[in-house]
C-alpha positions as CSV (number, residue, x, y, z in Angstrom):
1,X,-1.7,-1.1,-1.0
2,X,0.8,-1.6,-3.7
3,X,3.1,1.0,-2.4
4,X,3.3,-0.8,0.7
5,X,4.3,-3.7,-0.7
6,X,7.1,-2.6,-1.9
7,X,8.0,-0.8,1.2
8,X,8.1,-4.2,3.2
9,X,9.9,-5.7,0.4
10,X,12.7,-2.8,0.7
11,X,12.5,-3.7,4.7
12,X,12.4,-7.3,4.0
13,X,16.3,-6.7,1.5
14,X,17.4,-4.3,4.3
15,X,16.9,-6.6,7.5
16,X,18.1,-9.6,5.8
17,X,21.5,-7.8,4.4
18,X,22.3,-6.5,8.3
19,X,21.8,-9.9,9.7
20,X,24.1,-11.1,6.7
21,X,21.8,-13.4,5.2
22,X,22.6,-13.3,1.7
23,X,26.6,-14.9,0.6
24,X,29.0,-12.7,-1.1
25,X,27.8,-14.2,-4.6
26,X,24.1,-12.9,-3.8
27,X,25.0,-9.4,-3.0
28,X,24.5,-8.4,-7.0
29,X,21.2,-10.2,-7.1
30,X,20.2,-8.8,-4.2
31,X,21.7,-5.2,-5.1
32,X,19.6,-5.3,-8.2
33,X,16.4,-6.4,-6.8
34,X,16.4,-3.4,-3.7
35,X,17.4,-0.9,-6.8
36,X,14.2,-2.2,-8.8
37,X,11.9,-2.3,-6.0
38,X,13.3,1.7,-5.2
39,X,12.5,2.6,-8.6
40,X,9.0,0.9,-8.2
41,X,8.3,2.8,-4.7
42,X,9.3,6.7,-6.5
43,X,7.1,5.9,-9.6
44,X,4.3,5.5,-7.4
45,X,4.8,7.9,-5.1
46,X,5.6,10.0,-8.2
47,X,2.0,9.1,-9.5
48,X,0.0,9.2,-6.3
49,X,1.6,13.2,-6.4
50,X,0.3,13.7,-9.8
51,X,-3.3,12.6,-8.6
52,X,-3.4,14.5,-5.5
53,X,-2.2,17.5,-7.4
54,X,-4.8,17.0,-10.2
55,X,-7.7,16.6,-7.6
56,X,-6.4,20.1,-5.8
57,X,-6.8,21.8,-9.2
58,X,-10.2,20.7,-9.8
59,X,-11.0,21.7,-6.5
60,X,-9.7,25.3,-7.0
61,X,-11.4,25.5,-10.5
62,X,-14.9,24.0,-8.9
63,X,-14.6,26.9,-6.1
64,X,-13.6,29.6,-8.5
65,X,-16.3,28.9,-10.9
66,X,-19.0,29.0,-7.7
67,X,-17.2,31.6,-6.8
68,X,-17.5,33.8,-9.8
69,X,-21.2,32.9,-10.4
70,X,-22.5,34.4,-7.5
């Protein structure tokens, strides 16, 4: 859920900045904001990685041990 949000609020910068909503003085603001939402969107895909890796690794170690008590 959370990572979507910030997906549709990195659409939401892009769309607006091809239609040229934002004036020239905005730009920065606007620069800033798409850069921090970015940032957001890799730490939790960066996370969501960690997890998937850890849950593999349990897995192998829970079919290793079954494995090795037979």
């Amino acid at each position: 859920m959370e990572e979507n949000y910030f997906i549709n609020i990195l659409q939401l910068i892009d769309v607006s900045t091809e239609r040229g909503a934002f004036k020239g003085v905005e730009i920065e603001g606007v620069a800033m904001l798409r850069k921090q939402t970015m940032e957001q969107i890799k730490k939790i895909a960066e996370e969501s990685k960690k997890e998937e890796s850890n849950k593999e690794e349990t897995q192998l170690e829970s079919v290793t041990k079954k494995v090795g008590e037979k």
